[in-house]
PDB file of N, CA, C and O in Angstrom:
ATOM      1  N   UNK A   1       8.042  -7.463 -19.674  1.00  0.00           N
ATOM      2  CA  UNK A   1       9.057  -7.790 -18.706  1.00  0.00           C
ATOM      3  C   UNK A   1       8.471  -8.791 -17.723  1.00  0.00           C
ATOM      4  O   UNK A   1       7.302  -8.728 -17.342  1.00  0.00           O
ATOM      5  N   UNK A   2       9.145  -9.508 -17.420  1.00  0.00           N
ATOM      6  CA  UNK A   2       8.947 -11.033 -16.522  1.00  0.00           C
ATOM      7  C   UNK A   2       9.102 -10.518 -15.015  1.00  0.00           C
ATOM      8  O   UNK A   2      10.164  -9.913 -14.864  1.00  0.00           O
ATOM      9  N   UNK A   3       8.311 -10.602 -13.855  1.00  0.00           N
ATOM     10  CA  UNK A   3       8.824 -10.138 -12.574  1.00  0.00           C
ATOM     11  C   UNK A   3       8.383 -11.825 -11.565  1.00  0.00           C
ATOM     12  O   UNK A   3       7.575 -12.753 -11.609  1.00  0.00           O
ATOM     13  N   UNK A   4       9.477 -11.371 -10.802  1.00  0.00           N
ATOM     14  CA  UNK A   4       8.922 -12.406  -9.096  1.00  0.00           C
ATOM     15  C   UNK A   4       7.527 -11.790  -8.728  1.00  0.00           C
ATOM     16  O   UNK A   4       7.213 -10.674  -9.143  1.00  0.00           O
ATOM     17  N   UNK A   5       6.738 -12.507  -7.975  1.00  0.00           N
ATOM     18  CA  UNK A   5       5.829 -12.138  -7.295  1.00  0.00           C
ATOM     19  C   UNK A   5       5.643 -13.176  -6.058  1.00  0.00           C
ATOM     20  O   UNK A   5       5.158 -14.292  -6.245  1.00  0.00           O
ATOM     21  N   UNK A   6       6.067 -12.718  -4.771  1.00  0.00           N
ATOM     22  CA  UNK A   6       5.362 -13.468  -3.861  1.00  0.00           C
ATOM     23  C   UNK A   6       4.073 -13.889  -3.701  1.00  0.00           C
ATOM     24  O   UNK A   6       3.147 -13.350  -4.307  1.00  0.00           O
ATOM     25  N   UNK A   7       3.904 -14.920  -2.842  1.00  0.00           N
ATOM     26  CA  UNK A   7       2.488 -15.660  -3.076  1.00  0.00           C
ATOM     27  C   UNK A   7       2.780 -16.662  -1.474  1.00  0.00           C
ATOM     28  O   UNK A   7       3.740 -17.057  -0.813  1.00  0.00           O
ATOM     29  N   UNK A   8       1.638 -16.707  -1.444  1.00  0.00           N
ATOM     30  CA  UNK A   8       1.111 -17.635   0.106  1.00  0.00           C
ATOM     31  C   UNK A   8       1.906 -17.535   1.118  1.00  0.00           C
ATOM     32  O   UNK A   8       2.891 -18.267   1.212  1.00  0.00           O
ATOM     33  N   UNK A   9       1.615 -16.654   1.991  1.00  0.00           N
ATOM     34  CA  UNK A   9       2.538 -15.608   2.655  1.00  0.00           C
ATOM     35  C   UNK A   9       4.087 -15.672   2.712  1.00  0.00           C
ATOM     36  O   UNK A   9       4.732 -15.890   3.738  1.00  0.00           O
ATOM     37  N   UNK A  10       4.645 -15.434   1.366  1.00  0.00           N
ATOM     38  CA  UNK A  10       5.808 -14.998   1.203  1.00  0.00           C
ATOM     39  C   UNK A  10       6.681 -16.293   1.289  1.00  0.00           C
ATOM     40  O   UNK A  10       7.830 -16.265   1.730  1.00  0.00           O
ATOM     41  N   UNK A  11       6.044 -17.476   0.823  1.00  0.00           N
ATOM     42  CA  UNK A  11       6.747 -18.744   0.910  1.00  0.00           C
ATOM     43  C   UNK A  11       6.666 -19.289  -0.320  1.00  0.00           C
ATOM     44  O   UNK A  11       6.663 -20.520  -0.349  1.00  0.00           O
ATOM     45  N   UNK A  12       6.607 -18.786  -1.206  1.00  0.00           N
ATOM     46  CA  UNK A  12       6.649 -18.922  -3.083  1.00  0.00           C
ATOM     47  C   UNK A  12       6.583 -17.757  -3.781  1.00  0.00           C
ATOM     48  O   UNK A  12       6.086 -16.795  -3.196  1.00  0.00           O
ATOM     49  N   UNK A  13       7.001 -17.610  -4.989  1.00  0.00           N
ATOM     50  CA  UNK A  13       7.349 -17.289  -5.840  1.00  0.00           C
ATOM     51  C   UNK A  13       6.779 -17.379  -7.542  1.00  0.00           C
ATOM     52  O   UNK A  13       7.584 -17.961  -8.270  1.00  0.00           O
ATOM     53  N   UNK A  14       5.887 -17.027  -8.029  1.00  0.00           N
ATOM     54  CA  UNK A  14       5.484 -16.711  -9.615  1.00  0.00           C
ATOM     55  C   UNK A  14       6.123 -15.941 -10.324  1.00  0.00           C
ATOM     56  O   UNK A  14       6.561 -14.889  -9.858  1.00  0.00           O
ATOM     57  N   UNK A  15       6.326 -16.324 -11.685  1.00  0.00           N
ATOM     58  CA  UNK A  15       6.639 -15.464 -12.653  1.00  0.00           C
ATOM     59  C   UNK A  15       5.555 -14.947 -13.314  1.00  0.00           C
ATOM     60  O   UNK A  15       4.771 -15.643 -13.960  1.00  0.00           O
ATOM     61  N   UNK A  16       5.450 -13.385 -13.143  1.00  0.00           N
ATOM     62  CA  UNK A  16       4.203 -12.808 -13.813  1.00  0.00           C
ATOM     63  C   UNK A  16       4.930 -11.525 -14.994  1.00  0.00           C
ATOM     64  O   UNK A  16       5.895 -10.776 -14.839  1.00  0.00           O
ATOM     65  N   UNK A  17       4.091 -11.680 -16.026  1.00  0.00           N
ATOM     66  CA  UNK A  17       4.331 -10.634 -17.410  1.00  0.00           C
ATOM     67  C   UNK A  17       3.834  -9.639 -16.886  1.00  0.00           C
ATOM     68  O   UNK A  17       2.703  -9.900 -16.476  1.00  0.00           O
ATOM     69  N   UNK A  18       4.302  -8.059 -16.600  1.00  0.00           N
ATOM     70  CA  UNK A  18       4.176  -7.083 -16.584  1.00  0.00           C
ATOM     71  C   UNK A  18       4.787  -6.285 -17.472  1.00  0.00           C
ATOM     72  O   UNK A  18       6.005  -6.362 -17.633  1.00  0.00           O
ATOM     73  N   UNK A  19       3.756  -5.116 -18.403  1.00  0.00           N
ATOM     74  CA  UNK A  19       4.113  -4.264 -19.147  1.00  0.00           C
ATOM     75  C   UNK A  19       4.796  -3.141 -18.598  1.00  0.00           C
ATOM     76  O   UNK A  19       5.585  -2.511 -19.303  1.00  0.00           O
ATOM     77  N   UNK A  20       4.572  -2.816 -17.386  1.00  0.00           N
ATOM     78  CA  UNK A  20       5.135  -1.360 -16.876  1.00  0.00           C
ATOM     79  C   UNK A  20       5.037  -1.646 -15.628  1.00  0.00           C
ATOM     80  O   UNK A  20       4.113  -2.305 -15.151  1.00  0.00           O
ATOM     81  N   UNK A  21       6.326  -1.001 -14.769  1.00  0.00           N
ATOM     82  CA  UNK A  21       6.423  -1.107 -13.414  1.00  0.00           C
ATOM     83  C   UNK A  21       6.351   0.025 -12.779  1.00  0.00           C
ATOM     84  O   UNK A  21       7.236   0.752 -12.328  1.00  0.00           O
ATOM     85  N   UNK A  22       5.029   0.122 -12.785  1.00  0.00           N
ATOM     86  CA  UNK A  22       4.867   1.136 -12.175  1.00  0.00           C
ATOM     87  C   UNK A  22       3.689   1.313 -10.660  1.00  0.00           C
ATOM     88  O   UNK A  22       2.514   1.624 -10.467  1.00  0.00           O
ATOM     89  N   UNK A  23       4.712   0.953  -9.967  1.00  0.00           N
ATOM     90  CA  UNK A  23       3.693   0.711  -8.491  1.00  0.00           C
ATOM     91  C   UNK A  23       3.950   1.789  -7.713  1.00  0.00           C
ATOM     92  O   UNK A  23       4.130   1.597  -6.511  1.00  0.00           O
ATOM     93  N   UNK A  24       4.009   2.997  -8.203  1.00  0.00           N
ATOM     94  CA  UNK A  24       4.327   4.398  -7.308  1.00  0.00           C
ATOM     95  C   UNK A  24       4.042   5.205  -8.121  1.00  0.00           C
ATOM     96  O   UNK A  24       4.002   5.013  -9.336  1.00  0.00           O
ATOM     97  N   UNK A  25       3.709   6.636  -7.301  1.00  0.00           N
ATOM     98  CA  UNK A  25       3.441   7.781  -7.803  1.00  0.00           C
ATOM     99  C   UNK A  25       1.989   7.307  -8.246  1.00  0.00           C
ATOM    100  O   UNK A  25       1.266   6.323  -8.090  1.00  0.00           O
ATOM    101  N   UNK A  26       1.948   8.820  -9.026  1.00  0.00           N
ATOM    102  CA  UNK A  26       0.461   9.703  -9.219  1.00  0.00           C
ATOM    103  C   UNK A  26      -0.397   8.567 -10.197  1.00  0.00           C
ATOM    104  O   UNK A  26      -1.594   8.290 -10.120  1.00  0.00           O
ATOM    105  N   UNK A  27       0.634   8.009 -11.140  1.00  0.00           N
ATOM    106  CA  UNK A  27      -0.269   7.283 -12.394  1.00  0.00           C
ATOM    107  C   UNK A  27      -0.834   5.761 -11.618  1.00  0.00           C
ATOM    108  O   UNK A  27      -1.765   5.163 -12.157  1.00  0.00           O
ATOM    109  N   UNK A  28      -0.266   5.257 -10.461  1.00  0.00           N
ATOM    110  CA  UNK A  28      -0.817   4.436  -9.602  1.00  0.00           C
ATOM    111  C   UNK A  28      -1.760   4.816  -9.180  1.00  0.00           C
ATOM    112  O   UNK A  28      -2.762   4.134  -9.395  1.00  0.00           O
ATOM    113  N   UNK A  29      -1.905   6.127  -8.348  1.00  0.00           N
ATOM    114  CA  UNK A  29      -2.530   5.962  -7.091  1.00  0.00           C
ATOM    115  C   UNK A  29      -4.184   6.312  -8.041  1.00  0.00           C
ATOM    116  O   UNK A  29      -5.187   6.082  -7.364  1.00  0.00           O
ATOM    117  N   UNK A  30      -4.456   6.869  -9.616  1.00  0.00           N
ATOM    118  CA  UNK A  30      -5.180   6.523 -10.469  1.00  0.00           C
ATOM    119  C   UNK A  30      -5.638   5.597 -10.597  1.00  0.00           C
ATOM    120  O   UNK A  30      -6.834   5.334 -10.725  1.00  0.00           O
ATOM    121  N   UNK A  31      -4.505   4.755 -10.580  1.00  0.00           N
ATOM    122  CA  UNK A  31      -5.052   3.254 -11.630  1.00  0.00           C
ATOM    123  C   UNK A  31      -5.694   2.599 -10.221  1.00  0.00           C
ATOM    124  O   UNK A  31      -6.463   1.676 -10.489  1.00  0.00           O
ATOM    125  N   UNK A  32      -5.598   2.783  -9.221  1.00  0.00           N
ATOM    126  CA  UNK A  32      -5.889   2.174  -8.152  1.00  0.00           C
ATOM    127  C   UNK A  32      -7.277   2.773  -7.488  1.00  0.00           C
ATOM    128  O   UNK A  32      -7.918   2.151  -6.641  1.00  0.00           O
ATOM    129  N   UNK A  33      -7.728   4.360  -8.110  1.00  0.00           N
ATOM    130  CA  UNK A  33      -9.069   5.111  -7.556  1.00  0.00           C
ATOM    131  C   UNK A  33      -9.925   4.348  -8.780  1.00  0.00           C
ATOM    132  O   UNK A  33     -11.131   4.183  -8.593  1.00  0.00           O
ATOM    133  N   UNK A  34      -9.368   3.918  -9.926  1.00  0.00           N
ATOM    134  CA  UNK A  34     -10.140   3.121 -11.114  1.00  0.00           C
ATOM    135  C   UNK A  34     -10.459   2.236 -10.950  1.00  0.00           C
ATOM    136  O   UNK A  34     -11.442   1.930 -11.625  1.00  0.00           O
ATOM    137  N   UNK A  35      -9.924   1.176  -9.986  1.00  0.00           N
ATOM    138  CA  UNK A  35     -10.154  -0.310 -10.247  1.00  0.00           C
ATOM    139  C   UNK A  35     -11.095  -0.072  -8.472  1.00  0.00           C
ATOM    140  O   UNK A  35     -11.997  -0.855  -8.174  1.00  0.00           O
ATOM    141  N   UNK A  36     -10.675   1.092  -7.501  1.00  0.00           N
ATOM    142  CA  UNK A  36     -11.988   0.890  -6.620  1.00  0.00           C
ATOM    143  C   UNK A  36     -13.220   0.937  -7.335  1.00  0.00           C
ATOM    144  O   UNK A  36     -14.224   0.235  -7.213  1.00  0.00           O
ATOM    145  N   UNK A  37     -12.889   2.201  -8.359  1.00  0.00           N
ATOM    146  CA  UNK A  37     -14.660   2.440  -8.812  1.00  0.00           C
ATOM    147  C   UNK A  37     -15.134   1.196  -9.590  1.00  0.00           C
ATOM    148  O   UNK A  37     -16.365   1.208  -9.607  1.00  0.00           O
ATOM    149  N   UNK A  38     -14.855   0.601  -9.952  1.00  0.00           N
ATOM    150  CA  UNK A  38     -14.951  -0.352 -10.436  1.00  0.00           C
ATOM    151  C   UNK A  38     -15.511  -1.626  -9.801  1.00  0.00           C
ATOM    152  O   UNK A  38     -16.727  -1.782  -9.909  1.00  0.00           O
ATOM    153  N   UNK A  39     -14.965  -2.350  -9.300  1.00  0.00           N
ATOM    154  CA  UNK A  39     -15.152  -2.868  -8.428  1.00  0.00           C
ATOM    155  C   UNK A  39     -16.293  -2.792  -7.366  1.00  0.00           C
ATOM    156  O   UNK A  39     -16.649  -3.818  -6.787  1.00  0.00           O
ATOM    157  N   UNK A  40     -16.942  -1.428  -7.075  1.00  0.00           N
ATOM    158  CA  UNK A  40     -18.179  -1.289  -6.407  1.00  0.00           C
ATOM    159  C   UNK A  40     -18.465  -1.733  -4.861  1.00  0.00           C
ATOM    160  O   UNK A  40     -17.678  -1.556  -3.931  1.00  0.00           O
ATOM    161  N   UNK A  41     -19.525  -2.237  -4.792  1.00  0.00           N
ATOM    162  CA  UNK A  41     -19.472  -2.661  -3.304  1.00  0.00           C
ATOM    163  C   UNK A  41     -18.905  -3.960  -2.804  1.00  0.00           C
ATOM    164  O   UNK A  41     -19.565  -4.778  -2.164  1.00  0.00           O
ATOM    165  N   UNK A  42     -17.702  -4.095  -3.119  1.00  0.00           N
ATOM    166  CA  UNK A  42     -17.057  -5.705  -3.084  1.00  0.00           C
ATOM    167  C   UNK A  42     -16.708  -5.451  -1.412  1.00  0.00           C
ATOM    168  O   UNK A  42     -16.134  -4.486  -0.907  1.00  0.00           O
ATOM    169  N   UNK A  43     -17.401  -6.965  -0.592  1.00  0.00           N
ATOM    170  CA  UNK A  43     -16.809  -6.893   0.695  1.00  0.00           C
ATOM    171  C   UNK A  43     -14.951  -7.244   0.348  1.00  0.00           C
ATOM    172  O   UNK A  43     -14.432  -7.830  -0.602  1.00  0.00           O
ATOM    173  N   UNK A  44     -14.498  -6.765   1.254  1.00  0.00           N
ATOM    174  CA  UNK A  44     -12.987  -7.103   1.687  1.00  0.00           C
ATOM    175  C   UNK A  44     -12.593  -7.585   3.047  1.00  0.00           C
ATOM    176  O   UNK A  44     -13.277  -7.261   4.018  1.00  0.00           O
ATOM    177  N   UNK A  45     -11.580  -8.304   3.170  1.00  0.00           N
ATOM    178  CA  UNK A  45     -11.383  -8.934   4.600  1.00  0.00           C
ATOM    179  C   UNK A  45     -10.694  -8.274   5.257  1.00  0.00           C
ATOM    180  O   UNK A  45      -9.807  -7.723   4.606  1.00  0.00           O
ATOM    181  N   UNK A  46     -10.699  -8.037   6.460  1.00  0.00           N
ATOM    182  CA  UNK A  46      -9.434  -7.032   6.894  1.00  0.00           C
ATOM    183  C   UNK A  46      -8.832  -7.457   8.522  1.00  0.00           C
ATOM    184  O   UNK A  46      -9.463  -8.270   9.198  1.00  0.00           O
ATOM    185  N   UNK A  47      -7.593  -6.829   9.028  1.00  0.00           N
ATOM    186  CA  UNK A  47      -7.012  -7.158  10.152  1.00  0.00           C
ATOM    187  C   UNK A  47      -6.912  -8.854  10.247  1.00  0.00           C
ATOM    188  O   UNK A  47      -7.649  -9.555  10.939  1.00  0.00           O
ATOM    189  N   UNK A  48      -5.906  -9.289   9.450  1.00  0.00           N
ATOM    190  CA  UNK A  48      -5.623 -10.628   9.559  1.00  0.00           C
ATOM    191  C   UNK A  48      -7.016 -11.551   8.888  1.00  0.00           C
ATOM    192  O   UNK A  48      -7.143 -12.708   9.290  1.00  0.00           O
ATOM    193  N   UNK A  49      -7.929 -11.058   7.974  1.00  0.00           N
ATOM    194  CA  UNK A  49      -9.181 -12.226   7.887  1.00  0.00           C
ATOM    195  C   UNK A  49     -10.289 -12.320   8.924  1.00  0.00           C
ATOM    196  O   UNK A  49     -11.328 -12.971   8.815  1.00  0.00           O
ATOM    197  N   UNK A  50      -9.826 -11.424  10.142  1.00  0.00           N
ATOM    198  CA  UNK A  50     -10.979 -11.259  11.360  1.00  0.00           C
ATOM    199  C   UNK A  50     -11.530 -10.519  11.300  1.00  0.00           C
ATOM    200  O   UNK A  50     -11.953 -10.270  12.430  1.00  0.00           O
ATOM    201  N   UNK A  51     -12.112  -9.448  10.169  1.00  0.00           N
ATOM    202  CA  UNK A  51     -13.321  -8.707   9.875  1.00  0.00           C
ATOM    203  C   UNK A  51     -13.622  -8.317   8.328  1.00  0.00           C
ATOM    204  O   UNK A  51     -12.857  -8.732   7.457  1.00  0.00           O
ATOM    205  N   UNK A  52     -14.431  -7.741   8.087  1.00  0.00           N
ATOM    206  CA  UNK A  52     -14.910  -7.217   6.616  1.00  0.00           C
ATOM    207  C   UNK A  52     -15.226  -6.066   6.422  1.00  0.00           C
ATOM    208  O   UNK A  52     -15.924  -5.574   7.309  1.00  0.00           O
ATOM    209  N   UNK A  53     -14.952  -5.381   5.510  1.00  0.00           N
ATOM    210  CA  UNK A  53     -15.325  -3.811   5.094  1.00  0.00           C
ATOM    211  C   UNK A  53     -15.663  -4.001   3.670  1.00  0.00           C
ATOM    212  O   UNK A  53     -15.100  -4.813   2.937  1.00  0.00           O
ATOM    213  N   UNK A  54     -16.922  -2.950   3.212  1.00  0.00           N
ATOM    214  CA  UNK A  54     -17.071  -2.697   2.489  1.00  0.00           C
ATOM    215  C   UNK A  54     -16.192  -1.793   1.670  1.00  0.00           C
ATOM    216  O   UNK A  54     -15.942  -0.670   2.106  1.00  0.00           O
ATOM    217  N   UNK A  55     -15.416  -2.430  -0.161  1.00  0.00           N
ATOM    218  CA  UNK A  55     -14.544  -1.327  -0.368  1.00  0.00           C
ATOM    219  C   UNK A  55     -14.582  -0.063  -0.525  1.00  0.00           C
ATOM    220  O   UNK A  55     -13.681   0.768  -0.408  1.00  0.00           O
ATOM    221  N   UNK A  56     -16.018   0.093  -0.885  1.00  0.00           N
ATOM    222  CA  UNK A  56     -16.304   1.693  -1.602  1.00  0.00           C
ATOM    223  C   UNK A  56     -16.148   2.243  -0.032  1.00  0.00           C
ATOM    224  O   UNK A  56     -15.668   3.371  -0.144  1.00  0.00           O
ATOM    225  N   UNK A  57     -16.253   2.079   0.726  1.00  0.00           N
ATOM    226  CA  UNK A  57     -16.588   2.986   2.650  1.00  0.00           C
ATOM    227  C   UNK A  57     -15.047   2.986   2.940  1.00  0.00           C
ATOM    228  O   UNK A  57     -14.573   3.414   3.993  1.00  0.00           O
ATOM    229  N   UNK A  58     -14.188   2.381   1.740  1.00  0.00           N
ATOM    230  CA  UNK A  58     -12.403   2.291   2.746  1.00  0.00           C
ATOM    231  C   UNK A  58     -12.011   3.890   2.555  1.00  0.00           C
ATOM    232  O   UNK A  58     -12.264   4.666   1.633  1.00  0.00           O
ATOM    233  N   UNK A  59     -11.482   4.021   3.470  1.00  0.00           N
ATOM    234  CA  UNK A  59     -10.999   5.690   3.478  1.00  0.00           C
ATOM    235  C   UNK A  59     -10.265   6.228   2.455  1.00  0.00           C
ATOM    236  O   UNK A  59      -9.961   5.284   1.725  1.00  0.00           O
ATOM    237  N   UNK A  60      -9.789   7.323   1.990  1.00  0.00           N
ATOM    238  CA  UNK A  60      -8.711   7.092   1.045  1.00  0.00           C
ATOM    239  C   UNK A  60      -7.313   8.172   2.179  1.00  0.00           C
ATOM    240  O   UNK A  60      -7.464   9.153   2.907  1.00  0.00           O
ATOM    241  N   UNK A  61      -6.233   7.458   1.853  1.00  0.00           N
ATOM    242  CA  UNK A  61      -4.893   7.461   2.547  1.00  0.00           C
ATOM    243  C   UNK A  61      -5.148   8.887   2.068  1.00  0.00           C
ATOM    244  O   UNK A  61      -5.643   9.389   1.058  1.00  0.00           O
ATOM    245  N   UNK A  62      -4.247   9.638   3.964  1.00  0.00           N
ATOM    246  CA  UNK A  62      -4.093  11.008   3.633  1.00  0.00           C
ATOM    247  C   UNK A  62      -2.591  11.155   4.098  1.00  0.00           C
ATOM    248  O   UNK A  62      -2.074  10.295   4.811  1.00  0.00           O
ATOM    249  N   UNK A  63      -1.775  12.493   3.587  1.00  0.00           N
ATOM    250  CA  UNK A  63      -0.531  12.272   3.925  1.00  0.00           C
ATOM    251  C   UNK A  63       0.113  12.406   5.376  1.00  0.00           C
ATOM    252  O   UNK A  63      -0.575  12.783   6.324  1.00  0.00           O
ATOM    253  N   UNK A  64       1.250  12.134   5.491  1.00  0.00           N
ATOM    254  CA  UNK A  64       1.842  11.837   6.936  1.00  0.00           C
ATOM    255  C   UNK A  64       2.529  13.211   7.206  1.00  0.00           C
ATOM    256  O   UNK A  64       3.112  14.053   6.523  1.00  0.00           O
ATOM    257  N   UNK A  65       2.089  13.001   8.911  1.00  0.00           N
ATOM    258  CA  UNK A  65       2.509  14.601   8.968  1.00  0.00           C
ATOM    259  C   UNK A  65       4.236  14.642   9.439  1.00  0.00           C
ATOM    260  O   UNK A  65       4.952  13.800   9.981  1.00  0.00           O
ATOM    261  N   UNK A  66       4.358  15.308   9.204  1.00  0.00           N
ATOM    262  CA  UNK A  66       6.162  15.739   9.339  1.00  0.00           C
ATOM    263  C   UNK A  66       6.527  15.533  10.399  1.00  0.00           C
ATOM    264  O   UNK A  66       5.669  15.542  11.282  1.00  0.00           O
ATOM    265  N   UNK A  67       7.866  15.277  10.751  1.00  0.00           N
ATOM    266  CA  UNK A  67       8.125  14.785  12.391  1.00  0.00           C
ATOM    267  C   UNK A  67       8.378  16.455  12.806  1.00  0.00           C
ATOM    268  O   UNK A  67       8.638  17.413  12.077  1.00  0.00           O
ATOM    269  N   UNK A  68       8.161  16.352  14.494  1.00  0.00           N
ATOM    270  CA  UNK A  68       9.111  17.606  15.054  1.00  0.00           C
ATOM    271  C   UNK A  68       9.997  17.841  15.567  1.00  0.00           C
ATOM    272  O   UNK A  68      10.535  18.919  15.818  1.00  0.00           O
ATOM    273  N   UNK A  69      10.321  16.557  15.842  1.00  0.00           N
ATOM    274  CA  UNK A  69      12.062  15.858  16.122  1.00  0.00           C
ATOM    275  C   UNK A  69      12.408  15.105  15.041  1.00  0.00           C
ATOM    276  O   UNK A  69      11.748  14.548  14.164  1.00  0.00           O
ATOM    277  N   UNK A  70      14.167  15.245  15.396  1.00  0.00           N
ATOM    278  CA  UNK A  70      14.962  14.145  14.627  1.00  0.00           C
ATOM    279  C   UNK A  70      16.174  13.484  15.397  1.00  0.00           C
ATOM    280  O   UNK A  70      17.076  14.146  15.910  1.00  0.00           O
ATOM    281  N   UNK A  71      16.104  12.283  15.417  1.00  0.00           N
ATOM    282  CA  UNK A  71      16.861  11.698  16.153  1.00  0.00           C
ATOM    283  C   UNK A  71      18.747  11.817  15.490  1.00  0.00           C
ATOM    284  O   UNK A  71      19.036  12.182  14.351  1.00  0.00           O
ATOM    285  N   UNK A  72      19.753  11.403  16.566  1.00  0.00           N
ATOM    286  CA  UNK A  72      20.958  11.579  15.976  1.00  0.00           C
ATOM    287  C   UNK A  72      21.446  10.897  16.964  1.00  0.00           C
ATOM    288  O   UNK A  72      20.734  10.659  17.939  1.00  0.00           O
ATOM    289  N   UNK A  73      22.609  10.505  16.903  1.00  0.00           N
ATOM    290  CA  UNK A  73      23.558   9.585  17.574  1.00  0.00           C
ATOM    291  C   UNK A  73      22.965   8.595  18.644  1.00  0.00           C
ATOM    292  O   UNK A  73      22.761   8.499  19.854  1.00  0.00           O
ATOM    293  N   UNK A  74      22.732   7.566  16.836  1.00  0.00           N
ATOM    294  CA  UNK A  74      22.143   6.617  17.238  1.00  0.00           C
ATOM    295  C   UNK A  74      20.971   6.566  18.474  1.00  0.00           C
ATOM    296  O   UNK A  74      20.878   5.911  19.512  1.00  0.00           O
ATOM    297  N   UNK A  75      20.327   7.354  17.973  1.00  0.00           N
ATOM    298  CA  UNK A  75      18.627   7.744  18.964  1.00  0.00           C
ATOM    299  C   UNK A  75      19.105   8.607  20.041  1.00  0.00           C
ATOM    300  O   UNK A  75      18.367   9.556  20.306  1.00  0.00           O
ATOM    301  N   UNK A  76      20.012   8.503  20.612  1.00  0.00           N
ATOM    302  CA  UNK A  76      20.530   9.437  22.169  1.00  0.00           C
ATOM    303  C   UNK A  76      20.188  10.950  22.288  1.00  0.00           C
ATOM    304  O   UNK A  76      20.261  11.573  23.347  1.00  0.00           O
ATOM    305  N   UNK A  77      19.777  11.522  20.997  1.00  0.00           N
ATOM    306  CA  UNK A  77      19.839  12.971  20.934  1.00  0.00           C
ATOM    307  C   UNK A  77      18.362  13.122  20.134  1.00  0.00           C
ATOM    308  O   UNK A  77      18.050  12.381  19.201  1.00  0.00           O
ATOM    309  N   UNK A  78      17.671  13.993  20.550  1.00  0.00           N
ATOM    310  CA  UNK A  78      16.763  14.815  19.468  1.00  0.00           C
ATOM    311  C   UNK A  78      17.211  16.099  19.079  1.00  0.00           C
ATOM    312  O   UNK A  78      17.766  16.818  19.909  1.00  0.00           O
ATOM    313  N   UNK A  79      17.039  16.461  17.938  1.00  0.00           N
ATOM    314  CA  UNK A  79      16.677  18.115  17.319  1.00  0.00           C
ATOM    315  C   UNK A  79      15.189  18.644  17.095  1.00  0.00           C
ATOM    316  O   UNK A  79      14.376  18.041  16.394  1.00  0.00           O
ATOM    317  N   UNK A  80      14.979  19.584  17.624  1.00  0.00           N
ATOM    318  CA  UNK A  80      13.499  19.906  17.157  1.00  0.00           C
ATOM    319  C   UNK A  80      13.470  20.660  15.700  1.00  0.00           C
ATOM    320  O   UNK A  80      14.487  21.332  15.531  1.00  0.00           O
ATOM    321  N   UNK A  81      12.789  20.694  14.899  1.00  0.00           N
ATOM    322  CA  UNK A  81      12.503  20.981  13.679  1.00  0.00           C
ATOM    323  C   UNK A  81      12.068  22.437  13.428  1.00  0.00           C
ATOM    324  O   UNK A  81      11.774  22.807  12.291  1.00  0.00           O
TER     325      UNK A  81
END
């Protein structure tokens, strides 16, 4: 399958061959602990190009915690949870 892909901050467009679209869930977030290990101690640029991290030291994403409010009419109101 043929997809768009943005390119040079979002001011072009490539056509790239992808076999499977799969950029979510569990079989990603795999293919993505594979290609860190892989990859090894590659510096990376970070916060706009104004610093560097080593990839293997990048944290790995933990989940988001639940709200304890919820907003309603149009933000004016909270509910607590």
């Amino acid at each position: 399958m043929e997809v768009k892909v943005r390119t040079g901050r979002g001011t072009g467009t490539i056509k790239v061959d992808v076999d499977d679209l799969k950029f979510s869930g569990l079989e990603f977030k795999l293919l993505q602990a594979e290609r860190k290990r892989q990859a090894g101690s590659v510096t990376v640029s970070t916060g706009r190009g104004t610093g560097t991290r080593n990839l293997k030291d990048t944290p790995e994403p933990s989940e988001k915690p639940k709200p304890k409010v919820i907003s309603r009419n149009r933000g004016t109101k909270t509910t607590k949870l």
